[in-house]
NUTI-33833 format. One record per residue (C-alpha): x, y, z; residue in one letter. Coordinates in nm, 4 decimals. Layout:
[[X, Y, Z], 'A'];
...
END
This chain:
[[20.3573, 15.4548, 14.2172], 'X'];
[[20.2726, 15.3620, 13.8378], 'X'];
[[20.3269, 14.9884, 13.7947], 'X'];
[[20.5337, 14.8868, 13.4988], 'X'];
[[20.4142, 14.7753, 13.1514], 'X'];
[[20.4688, 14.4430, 13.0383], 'X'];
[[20.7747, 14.3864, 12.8429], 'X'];
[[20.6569, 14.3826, 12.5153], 'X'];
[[20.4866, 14.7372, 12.5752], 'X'];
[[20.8334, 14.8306, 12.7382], 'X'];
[[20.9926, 14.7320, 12.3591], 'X'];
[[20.7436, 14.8359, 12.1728], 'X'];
[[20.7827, 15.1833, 12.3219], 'X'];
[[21.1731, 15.1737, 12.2699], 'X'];
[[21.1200, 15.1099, 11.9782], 'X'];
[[20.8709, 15.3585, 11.8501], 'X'];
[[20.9886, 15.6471, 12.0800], 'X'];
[[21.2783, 15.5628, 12.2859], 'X'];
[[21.2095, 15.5432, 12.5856], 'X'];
[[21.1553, 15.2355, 12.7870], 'X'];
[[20.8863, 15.4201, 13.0786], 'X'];
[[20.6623, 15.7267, 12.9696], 'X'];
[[20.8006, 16.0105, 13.1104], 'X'];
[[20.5013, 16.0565, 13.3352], 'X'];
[[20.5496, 15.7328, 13.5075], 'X'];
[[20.9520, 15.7985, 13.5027], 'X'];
[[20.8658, 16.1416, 13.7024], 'X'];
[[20.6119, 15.9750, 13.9601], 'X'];
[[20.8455, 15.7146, 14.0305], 'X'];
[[21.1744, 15.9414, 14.1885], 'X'];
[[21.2425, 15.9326, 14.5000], 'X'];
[[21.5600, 16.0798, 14.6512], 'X'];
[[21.8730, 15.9021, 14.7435], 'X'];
[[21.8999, 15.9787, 15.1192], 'X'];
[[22.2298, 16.2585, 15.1975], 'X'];
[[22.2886, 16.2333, 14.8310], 'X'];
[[22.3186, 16.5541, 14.6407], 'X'];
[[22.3574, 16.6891, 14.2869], 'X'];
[[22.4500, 17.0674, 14.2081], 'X'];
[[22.3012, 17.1403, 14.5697], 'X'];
[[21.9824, 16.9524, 14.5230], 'X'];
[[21.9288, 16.5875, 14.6015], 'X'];
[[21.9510, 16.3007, 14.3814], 'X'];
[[21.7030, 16.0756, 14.2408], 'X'];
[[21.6537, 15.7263, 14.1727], 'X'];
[[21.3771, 15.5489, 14.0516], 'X'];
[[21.1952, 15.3309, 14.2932], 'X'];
[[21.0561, 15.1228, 14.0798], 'X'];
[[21.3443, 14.9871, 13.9164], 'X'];
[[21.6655, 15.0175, 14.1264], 'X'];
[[21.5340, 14.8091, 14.4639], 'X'];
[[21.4769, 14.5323, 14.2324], 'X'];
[[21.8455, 14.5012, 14.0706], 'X'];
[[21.9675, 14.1883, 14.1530], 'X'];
[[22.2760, 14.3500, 14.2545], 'X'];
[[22.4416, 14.6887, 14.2749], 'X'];
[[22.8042, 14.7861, 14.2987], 'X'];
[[22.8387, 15.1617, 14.4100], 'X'];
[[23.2164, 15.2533, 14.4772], 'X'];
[[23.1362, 15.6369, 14.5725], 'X'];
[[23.0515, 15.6360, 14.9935], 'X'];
[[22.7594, 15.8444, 15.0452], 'X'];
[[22.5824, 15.6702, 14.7276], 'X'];
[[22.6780, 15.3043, 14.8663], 'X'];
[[22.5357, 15.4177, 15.2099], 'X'];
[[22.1851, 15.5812, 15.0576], 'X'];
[[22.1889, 15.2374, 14.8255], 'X'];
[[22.2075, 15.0347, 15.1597], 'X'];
[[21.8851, 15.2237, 15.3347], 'X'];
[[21.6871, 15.1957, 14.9967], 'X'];
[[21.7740, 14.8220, 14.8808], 'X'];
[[21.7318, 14.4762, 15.0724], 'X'];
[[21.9406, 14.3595, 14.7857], 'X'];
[[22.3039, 14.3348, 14.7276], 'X'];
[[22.4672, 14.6688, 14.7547], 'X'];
[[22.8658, 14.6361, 14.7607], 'X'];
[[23.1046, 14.9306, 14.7167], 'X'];
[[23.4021, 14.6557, 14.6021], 'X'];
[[23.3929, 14.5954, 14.2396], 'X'];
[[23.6583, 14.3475, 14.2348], 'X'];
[[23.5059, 14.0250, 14.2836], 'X'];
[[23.2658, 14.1128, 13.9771], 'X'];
[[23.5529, 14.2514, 13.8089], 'X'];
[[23.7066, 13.9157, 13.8352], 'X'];
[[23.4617, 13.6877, 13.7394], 'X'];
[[23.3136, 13.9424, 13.4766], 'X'];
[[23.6901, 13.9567, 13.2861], 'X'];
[[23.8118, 13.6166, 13.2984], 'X'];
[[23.4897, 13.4017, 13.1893], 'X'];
[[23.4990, 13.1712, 12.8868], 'X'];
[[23.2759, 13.4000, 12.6376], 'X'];
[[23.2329, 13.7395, 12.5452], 'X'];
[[23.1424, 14.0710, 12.6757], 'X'];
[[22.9677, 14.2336, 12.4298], 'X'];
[[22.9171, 14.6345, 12.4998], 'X'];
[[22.6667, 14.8532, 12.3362], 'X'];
[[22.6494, 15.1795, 12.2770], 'X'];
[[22.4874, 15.4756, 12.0863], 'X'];
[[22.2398, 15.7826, 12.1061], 'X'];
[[21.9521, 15.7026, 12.4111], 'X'];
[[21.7424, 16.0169, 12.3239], 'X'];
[[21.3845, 16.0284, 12.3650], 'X'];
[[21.1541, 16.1163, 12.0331], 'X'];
[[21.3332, 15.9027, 11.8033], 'X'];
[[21.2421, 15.5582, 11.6344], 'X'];
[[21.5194, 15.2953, 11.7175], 'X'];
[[21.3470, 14.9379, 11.4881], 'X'];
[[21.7077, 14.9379, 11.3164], 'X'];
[[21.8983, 14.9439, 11.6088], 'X'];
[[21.6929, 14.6991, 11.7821], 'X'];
[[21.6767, 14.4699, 11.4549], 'X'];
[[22.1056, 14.5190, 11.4698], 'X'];
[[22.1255, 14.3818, 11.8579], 'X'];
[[21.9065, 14.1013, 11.8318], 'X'];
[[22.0987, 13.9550, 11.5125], 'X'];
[[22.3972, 14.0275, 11.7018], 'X'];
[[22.3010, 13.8381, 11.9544], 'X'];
[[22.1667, 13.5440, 11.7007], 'X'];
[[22.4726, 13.5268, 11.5052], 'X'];
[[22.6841, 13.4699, 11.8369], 'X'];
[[22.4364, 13.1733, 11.8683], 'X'];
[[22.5263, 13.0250, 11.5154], 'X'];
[[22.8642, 13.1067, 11.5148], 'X'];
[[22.9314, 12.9282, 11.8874], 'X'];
[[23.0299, 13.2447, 11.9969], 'X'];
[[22.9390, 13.2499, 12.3901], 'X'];
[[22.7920, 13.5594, 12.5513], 'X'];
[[22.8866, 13.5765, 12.8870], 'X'];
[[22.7407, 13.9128, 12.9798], 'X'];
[[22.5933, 14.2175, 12.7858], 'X'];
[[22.7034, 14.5725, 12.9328], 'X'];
[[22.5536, 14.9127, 12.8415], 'X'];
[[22.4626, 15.2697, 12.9466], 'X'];
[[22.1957, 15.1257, 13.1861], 'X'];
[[21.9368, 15.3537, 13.1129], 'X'];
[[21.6010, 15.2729, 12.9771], 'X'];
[[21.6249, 15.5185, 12.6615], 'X'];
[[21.7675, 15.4421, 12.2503], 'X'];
[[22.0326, 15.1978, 12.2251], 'X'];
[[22.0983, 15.0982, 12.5888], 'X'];
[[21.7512, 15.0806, 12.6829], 'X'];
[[21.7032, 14.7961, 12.3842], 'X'];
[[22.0614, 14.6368, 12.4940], 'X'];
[[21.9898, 14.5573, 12.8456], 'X'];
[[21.6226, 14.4445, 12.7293], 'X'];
[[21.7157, 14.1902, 12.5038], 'X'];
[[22.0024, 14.0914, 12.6637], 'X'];
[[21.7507, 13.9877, 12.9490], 'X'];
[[21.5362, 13.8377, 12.6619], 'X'];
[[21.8318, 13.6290, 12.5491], 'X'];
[[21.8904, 13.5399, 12.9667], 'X'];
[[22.2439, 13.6855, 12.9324], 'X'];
[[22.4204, 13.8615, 13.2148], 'X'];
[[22.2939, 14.2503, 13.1801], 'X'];
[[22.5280, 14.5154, 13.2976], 'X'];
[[22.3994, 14.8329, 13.3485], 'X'];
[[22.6671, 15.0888, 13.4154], 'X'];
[[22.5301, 15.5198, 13.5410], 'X'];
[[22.6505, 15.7929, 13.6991], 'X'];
[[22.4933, 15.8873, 13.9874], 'X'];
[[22.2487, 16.1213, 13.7622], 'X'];
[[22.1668, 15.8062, 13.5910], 'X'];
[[21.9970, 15.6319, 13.9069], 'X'];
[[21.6730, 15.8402, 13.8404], 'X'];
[[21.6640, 15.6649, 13.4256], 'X'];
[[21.7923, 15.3028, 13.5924], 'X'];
[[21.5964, 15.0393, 13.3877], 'X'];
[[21.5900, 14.6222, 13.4979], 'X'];
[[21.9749, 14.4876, 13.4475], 'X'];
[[22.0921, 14.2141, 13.6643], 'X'];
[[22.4095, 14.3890, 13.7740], 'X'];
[[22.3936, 14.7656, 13.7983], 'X'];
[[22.7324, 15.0157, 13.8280], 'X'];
[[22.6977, 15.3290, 13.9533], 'X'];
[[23.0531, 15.5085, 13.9061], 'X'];
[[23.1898, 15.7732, 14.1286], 'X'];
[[23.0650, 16.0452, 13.8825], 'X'];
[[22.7795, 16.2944, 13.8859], 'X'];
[[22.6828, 16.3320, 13.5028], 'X'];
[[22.5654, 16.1534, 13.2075], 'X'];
[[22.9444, 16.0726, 13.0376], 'X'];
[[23.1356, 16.0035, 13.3704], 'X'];
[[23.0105, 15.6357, 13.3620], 'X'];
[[23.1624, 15.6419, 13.0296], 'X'];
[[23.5236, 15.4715, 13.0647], 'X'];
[[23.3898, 15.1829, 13.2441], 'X'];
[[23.1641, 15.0683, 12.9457], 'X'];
[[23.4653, 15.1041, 12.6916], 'X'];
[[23.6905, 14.8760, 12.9658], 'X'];
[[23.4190, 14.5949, 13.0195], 'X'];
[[23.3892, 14.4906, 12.7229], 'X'];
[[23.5426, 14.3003, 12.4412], 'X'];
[[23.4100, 14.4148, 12.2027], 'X'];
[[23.2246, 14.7544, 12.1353], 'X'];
[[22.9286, 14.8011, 11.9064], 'X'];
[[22.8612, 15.1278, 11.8348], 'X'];
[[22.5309, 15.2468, 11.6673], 'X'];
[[22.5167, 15.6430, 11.6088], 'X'];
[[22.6773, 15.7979, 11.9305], 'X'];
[[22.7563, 16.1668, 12.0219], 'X'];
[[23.0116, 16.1878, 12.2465], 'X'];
[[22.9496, 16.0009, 12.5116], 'X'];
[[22.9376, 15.6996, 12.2658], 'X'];
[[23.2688, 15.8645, 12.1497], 'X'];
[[23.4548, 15.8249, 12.5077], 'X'];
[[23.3404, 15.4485, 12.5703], 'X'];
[[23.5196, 15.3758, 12.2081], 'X'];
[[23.8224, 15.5773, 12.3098], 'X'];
[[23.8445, 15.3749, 12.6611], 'X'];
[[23.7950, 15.0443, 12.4668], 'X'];
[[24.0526, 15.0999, 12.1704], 'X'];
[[24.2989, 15.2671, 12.3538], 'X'];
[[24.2625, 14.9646, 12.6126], 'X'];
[[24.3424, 14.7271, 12.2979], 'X'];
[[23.9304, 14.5953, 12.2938], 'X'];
[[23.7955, 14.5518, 11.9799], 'X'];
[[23.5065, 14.7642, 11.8269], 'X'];
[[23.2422, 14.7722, 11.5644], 'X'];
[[23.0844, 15.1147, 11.4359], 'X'];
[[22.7812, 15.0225, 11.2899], 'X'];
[[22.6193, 15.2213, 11.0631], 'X'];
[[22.3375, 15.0782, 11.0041], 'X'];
[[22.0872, 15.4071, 10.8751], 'X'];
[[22.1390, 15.7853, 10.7928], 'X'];
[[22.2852, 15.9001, 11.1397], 'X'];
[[22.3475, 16.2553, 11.1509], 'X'];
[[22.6825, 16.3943, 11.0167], 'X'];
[[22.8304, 16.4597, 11.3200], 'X'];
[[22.7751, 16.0199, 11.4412], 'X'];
[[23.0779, 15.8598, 11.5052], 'X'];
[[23.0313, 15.6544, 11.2031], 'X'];
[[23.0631, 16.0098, 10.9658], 'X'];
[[23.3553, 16.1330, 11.2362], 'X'];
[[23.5989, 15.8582, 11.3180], 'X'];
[[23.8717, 15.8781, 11.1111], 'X'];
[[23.9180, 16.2335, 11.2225], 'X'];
[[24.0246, 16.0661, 11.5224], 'X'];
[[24.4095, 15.9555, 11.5046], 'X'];
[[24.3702, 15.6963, 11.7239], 'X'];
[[24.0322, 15.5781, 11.5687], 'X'];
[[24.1928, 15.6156, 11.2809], 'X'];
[[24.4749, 15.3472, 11.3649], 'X'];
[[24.2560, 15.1584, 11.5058], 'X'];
[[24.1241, 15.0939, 11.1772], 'X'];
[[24.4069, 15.0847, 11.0222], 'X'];
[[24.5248, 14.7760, 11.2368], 'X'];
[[24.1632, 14.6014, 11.1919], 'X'];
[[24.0698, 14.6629, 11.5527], 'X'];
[[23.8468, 14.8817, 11.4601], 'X'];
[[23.5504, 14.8162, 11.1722], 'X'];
[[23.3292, 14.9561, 11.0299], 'X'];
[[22.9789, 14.8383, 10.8692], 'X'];
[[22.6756, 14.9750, 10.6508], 'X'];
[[22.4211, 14.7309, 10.7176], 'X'];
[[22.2832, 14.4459, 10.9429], 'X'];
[[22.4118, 14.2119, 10.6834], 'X'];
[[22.7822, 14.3654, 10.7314], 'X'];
[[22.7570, 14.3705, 11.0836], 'X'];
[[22.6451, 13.9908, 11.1362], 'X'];
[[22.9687, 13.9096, 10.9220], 'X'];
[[23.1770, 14.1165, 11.1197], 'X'];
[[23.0539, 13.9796, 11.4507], 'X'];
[[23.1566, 13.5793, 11.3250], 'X'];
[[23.4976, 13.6872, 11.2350], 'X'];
[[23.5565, 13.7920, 11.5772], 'X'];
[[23.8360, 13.6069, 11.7523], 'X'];
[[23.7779, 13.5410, 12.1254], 'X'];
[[24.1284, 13.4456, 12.1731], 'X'];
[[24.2283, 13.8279, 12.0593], 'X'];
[[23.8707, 13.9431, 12.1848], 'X'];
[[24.0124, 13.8231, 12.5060], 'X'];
[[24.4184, 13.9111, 12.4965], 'X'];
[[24.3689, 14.2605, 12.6071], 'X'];
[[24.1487, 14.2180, 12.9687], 'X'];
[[24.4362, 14.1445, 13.1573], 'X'];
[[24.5190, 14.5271, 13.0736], 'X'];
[[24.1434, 14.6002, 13.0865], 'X'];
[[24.0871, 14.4742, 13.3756], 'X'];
[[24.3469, 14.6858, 13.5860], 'X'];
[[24.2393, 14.9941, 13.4377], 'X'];
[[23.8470, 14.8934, 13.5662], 'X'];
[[23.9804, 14.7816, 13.9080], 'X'];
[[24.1266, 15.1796, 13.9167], 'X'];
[[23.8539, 15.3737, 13.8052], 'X'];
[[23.6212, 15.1643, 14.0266], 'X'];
[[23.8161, 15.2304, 14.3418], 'X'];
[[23.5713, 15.3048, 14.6438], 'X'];
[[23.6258, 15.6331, 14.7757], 'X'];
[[23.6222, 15.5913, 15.1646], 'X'];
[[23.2799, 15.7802, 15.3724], 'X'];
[[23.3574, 16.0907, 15.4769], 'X'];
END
């Protein structure tokens, strides 16, 4: 099985290409996830990565069971004791989100998260945890690795499909869903606040969960996305729209714009809506019982 690259060669590829593990080494590292199957044929994870996570929380039976044979780490299928510590904490939990496609430079977006993360620094804005696609491709690849950087809490949250593109969090969510979007409501409901850089529309259903929740959010434009981004698209959205109206939703151009937005943040209203938030997790999170 390919070892993995340092670090800085995991970056620098995210960077350049987006993707956190060549594809070849991605490929030769999947193994299946015993009794655990996708569209008739048996899913993947990658044994490289997932074995390692600190801890994984897998609410779906048969994937909690194939976690258990495959990990000597922790493996629960209850999400409420990390839902509990996770959403009432001090600081913030910051989410990411945007496009994690392969073939792609991502230098701005990785320039954006790191001054994010800086500016919380300055501003005596706490970071309790990070949470993101979990993947190790565009935007969530770079949030979970400078999150770990930083030594914040990184939350990695998949479907099931998403086990075999799992990169190094220290917390790692894999929802009762099969496909790439289904992991999607989770993301919006963890966090406080929402950055958004690019995003198709999977990017687009983490937002909805998080404003319609009453989170806050951030669209961050930060270079020429393609017209249909959710930074071109939003107000054709009423309730993005609103949002924006009502200043729980903003929008920015450049780093410089986001930075600013970031230290106007409030973490008592950052915080006033988890009570809410936190309900809504505890249901979609629900462990299904083994069959």
């Amino acid at each position: 099985m390919p070892p993995l690259a340092s670090p800085e060669q995991q970056f620098e590829l995210l960077c350049e290409d987006g993707l956190q593990f060549p594809s070849a080494e991605r490929e030769a590292s999947r193994l299946e996830l015993p009794g655990v199957l996708l569209d008739g044929e048996p899913a993947l994870y990658d044994a490289r990565i997932v074995p390692e996570i600190p801890t994984v929380i897998a609410p779906r039976a048969d994937v909690y069971n194939a976690l258990t044979q495959v990990r000597s780490g922790e493996t629960l299928q209850d999400a409420g004791p990390f839902i509990q510590e996770k959403l009432t904490g001090a600081g913030l939990i910051i989410g990411f989100s945007g496009y994690g496609t392969e073939g792609y430079a991502y230098h701005t977006e990785a320039a954006g998260i790191e001054a994010i993360h800086q500016i919380c620094d300055q501003a005596g804005l706490p970071i309790d945890a990070v949470v993101d696609g979990g993947t190790g491709y565009g935007v969530p690849g770079l949030s979970g690795m400078v999150a770990q950087a930083m030594e914040r809490h990184a939350i990695g949250v998949v479907p099931v499909r998403g086990a075999r593109g799992a990169s190094p969090r220290d917390t790692l969510v894999v929802v009762d869903g099969d496909d790439f979007g289904d992991e999607a409501p989770a993301i919006g409901l963890m966090a406080d606040v929402l950055v958004v850089m690019g995003g198709g529309p999977n990017a687009e259903k983490e937002l909805k969960a998080a404003v319609a929740s009453g989170g806050l959010a951030v669209i961050a434009g930060l270079k020429d996305y393609p017209p249909v981004s959710l930074v071109n698209t939003f107000d054709q959205d009423e309730l993005f729209a609103n949002a924006y109206e009502d200043g729980q939703l903003t929008v920015c151009g450049n780093i410089d714009e986001l930075t600013t937005q970031i230290t106007r943040l409030d973490l008592d209203q950052a915080h006033a809506s988890r009570a809410l938030r936190a309900t809504k997790l505890y249901d979609f999170l629900q462990p299904t019982l083994a069959p």
